[in-house]
N, C-alpha and C positions, 0 to 999 in steps of 0.2 A: 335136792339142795344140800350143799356142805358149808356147814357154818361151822370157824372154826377161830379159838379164843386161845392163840400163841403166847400169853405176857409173863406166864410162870417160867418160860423157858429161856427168856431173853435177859443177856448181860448187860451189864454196864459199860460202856462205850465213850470214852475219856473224850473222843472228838465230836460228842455232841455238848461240851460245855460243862463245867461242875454246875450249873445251877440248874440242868434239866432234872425235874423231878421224880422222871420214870427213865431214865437211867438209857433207853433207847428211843431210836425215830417211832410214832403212835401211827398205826397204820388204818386205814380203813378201804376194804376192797370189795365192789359188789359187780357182780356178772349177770345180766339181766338178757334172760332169751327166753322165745316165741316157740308157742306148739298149742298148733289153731286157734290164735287170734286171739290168745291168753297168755299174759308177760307172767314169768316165773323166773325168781333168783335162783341159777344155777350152781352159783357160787359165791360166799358169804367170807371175807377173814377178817379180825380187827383185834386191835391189843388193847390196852389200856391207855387212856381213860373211855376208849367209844366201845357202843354199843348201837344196835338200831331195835327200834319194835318192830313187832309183827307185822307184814308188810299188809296194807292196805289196798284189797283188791278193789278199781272202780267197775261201772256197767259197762264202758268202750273195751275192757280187757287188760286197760293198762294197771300197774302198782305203782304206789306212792308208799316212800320209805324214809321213817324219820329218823335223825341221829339223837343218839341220846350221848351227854357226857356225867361221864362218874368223877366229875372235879370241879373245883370254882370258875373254871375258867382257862385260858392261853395264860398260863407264866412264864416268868424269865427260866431260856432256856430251851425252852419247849421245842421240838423238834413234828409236825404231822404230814402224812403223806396220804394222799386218796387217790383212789384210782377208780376208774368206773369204765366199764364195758357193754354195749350196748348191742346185742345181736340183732341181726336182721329180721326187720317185722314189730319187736321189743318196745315196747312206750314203757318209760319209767320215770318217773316225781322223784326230788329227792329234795327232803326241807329240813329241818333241825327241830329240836325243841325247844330252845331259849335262846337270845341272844349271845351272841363271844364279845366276851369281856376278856378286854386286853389287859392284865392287871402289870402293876409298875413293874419295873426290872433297874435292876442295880447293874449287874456285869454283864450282861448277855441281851440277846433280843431273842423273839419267837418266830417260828418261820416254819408256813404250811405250803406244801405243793401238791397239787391238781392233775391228774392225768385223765383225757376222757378219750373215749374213740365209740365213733356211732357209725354202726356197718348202715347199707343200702336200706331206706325204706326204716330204719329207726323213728323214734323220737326220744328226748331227752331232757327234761324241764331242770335247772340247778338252780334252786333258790332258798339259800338258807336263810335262817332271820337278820336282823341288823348285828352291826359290828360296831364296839363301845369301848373307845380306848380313854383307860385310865389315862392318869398323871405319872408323865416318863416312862411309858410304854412305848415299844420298840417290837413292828412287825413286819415282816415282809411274806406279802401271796404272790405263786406264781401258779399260772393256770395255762395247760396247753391242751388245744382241742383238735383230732381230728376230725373230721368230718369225712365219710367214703367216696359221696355225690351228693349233688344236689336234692336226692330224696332221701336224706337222712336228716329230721328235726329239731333243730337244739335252739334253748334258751336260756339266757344266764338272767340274773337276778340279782344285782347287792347293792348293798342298804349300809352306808357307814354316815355315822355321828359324831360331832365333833367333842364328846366325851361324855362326863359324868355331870348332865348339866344343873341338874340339882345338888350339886357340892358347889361350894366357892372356889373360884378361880380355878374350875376344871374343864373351863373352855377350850378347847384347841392347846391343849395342856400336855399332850402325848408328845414325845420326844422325834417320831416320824413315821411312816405308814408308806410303806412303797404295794405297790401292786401290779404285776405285768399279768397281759393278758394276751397269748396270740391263738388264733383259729387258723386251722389249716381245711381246704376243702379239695381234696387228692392231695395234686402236689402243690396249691395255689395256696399261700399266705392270703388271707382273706380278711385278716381282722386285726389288727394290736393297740393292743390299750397299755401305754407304761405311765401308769401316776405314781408320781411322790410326793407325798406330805410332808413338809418341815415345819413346823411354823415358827420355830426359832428363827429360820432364815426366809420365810415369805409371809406375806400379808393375807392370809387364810380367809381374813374377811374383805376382800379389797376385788376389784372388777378383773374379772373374769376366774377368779375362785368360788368361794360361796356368797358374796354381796350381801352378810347381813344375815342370811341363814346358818343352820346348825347341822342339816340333814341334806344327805346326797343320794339318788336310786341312779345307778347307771345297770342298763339292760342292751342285752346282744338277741335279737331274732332271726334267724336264719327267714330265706326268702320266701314269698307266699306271690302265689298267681290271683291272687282276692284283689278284683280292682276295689280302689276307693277304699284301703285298709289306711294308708296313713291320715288322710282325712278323718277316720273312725275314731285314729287314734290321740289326733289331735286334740279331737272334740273330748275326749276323755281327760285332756291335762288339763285344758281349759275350764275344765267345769270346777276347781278348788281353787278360790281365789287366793287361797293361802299358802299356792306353792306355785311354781312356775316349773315349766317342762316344754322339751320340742323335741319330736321327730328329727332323723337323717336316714334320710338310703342313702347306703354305703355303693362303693364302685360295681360290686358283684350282687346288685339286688337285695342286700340286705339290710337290715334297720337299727340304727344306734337311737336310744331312747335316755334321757339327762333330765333327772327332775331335781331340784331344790325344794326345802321345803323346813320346817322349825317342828315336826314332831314325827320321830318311825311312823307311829299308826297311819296319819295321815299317806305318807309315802307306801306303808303298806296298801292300803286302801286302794290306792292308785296303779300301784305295781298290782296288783293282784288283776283289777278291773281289763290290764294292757293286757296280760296272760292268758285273760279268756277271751279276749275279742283274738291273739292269734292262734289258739288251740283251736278254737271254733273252726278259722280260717284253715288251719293244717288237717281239721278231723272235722270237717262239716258232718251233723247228726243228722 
């Protein structure tokens, strides 16, 4: 494995904005490949503020790898790029250590982009913790996936809140929040999600937004041959009377999952519960 920690070497780059605080794009890139039925990071690079621990090997053979950050948080400016690659055979987790907190911004906004590609016969879990934007906080994620085939694993995971809700008037107080999402499966667009958050200019709390909630989990599952899984999964939203969620298969067999709900934990609790009823399904024990 090469793990390698570039941030002493990098200049200052005028067209990332004066108010970016590290002066360049924050990179984080992890290479996860198989050698008998044991995932091992081949390849490890990240600059400042990330870091990851030591990867956590499970009993199936896959790794699970948290990101650490050495900073408060996404600030004005901030510039992040991740990438993940996923060899053939490879099961890899990859979760966070604390929630991103979007903090205000004055001149600029923050803005992270996603790059994943999962060869034949992968899997691939992306679920960081919840996302907490400040007041006047300004983010945009883009996230693009490929997919090799059909037997390549992948699951997304995120959890945004409609801010700092134990502050006053830090409700739906963030300036905008866009987020695109597209999956590619070969050459087949299979998936896109483009949300934007205004709330200056929409009714954040009004029908067919969050109706009164605070908290959102949208999740992407790639397809499973498990009859009677979205039933399974059903039965899973259903059971917290304190949030509401439904199931969609998508045109290409796969699953869009939409919960509401007024507290992370709760949504966590639930996201976590969907994860193991489709791991199971993808790696029956």
């Amino acid at each position: 494995m090469t793990i390698s920690d570039s941030t002493a070497t990098t200049s200052f780059d005028p067209s990332y904005g004066t108010a970016n605080q590290f002066g360049h794009t924050s990179e984080l890139h992890i290479h996860a490949s198989d050698k008998n039925g044991q995932t091992y990071l081949s390849d490890v690079h990240f600059t400042a503020p990330f870091k990851i621990m030591q990867p956590f090997k499970k009993r199936d053979g896959s790794l699970q790898v948290m990101l650490l950050q050495a900073s408060a948080g996404i600030m004005d400016g901030d510039r992040q790029r991740f990438s993940f690659e996923i060899d053939p055979g490879a099961k890899l987790e990859f979760i966070s250590q604390s929630y991103d907190k979007v903090h205000p911004m004055k001149e600029d906004f923050a803005e992270r982009s996603i790059e994943v590609t999962c060869a034949h016969d992968s899997m691939f879990y992306f679920h960081p913790q919840p996302m907490i934007p400040f007041r006047n906080s300004r983010f945009i994620n883009k996230m693009e996936i490929h997919l090799e085939d059909g037997t390549a694993a992948f699951s997304l995971c995120e959890i945004f809140t409609a801010g700092r809700l134990g502050y006053e008037n830090e409700r739906f107080a963030y300036d905008y929040y866009s987020n695109k999402v597209d999956i590619y499966r070969g050459s087949r667009h299979i998936y896109r999600d483009n949300t934007l958050f205004a709330p200056d200019q929409m009714d954040m709390e009004g029908m067919g937004m969050y109706e009164g909630c605070t908290h959102q989990a949208n999740l992407f599952l790639t397809r499973l041959s498990a009859d009677g899984f979205e039933d399974s999964i059903q039965e899973i939203l259903d059971e917290d009377a304190k949030t509401e969620g439904a199931i969609t298969r998508l045109i290409d067999e796969d699953y869009a999952v939409r919960i509401l709900g007024h507290r992370a934990q709760d949504l966590e609790m639930i996201t976590g519960k969907v994860l193991t009823a489709w791991g199971s399904s993808c790696c029956p024990q």
